[in-house]
N, C-alpha and C positions, 0 to 999 in steps of 0.2 A: 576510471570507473567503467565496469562493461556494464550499459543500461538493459540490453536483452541481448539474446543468441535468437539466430533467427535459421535453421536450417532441416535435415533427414532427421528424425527420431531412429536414431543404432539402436538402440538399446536402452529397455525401459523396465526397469526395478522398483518394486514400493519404494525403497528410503531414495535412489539417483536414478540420473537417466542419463544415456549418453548422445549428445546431439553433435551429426556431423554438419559440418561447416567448412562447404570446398576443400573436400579431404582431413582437415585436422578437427578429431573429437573429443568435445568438450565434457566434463563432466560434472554434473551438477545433483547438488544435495535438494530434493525436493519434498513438501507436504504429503502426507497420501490424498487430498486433494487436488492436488496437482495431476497425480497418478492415476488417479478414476478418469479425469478428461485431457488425460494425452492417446489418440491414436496411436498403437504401434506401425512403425515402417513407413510412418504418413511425415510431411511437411510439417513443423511445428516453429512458434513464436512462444520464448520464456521470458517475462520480467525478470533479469539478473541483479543480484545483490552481490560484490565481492570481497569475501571479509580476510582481511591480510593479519597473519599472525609469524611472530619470527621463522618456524619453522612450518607455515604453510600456506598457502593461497589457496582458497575455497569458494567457489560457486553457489550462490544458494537463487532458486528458479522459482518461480507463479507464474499460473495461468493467467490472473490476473491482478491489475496495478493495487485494488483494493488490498488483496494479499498480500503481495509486499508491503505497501504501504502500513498494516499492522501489524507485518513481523517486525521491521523497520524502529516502528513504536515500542514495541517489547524488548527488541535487544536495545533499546538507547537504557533500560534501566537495568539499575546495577546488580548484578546477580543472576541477569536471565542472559544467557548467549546462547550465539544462533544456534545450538542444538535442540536448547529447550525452547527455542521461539519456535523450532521448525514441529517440534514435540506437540505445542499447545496449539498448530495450526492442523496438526494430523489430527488434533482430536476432537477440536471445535470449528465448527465452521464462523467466516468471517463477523456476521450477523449475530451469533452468541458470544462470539468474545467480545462483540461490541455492548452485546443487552446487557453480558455478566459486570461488564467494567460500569455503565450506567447505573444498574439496580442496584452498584456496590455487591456482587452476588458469592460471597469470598467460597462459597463451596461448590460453584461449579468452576470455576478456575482450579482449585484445588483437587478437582478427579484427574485432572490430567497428572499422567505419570512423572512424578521428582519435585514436581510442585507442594512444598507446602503452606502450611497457613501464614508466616510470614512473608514469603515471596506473593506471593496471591494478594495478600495486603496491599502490597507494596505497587505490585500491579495495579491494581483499583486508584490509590492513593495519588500515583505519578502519571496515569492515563486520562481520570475519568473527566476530567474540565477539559480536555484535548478528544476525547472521542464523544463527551456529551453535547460539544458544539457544532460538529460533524452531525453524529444521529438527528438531531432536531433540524439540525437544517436540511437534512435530507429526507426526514419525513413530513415536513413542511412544505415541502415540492411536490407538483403533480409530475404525474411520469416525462411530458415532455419536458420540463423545464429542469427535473433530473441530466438530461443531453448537456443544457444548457449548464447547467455545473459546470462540465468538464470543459467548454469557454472558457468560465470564468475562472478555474481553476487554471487554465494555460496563459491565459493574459493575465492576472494576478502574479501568475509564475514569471514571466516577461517585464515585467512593472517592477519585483522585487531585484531583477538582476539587471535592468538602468540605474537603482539604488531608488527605488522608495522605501520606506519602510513598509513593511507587511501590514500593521494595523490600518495606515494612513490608504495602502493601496485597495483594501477590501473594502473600506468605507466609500472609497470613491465608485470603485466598480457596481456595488449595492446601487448607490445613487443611481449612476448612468443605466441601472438594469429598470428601476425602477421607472426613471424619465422615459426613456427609450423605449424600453420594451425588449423580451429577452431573446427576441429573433437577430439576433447583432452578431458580426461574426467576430472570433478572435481580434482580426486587427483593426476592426471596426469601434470593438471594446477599446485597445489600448491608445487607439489615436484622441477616442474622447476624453479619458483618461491624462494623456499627456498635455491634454488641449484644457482641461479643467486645473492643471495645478500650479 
């Protein structure tokens, strides 16, 4: 799996862009968000997704991880592929596809183009307990402790792949956030962590 490209912005189109990397350019299917905050001719970093199909191997790029992360979401259900995830991220930004999937909001998912009201459904239905756990706990956070997410989100990450279970390790991190206090760094997080279970 390539996690990002990291190199020249060659060449940059609404739907791809082409990023050189020590001579070999990469080409990658992007949001038209993505495209409003890429510098042309400048240095760039893309969050990569690479989705393999018998007859092709395709790049798909974000500015940033949240991005991915809910295209990620969309294409796990069935009947949306990365076309139409990349479709519905050109046309909503990150933060309404999240309000639209919370409020259940079936008709602003359904303006985006090829979406209908089935799909849209089905969107809401398969997301909204996965992105309404997300939003509340992130609007639950004052801005710095937002930072402190993305800790907790990395040592959660680390904790799951020594094999705890993910419920088990989120419970525990909360804890140690709470005791502690959320000025804790990563592996400050998971040494308490591995020391409490």
């Amino acid at each position: 799996m390539i996690a990002y490209i990291d190199g020249k912005l060659a060449y940059k189109d609404p739907t791809y862009v082409i990023i050189d990397v020590h001579g070999v350019g990469y080409q990658i299917k992007i949001p038209l968000s993505t495209y409003s905050a890429l510098p042309a001719g400048e240095r760039c970093k893309l969050q990569t997704y690479l989705h393999i199909k018998e007859d092709a191997h395709t790049l798909y790029g974000f500015t940033t991880a949240a991005e991915k992360e809910i295209f990620l979401l969309l294409i796990s259900i069935s009947g949306v592929g990365p076309n139409t995830g990349l479709m519905i991220l050109s046309s909503l930004s990150v933060d309404e596809i999240q309000q639209a999937i919370v409020r259940e909001d079936v008709r602003t998912i359904q303006q985006v183009k090829g979406i209908g009201a089935k799909t849209a459904q089905r969107v809401i239905l398969e997301l909204k307990d996965k992105i309404r756990k997300e939003v509340l706990t992130t609007d639950a956070l004052s801005a710095p402790a937002r930072v402190h997410n993305t800790i907790r989100a990395e040592a959660l990450s680390a904790l799951v792949t020594l094999g705890f279970a993910k419920n088990v390790a989120e419970k525990t991190l909360d804890s140690i956030i709470k005791r502690e206090g959320s000025n804790l760094s990563v592996e400050e997080l998971i040494k308490f962590a591995l020391k409490s279970s």
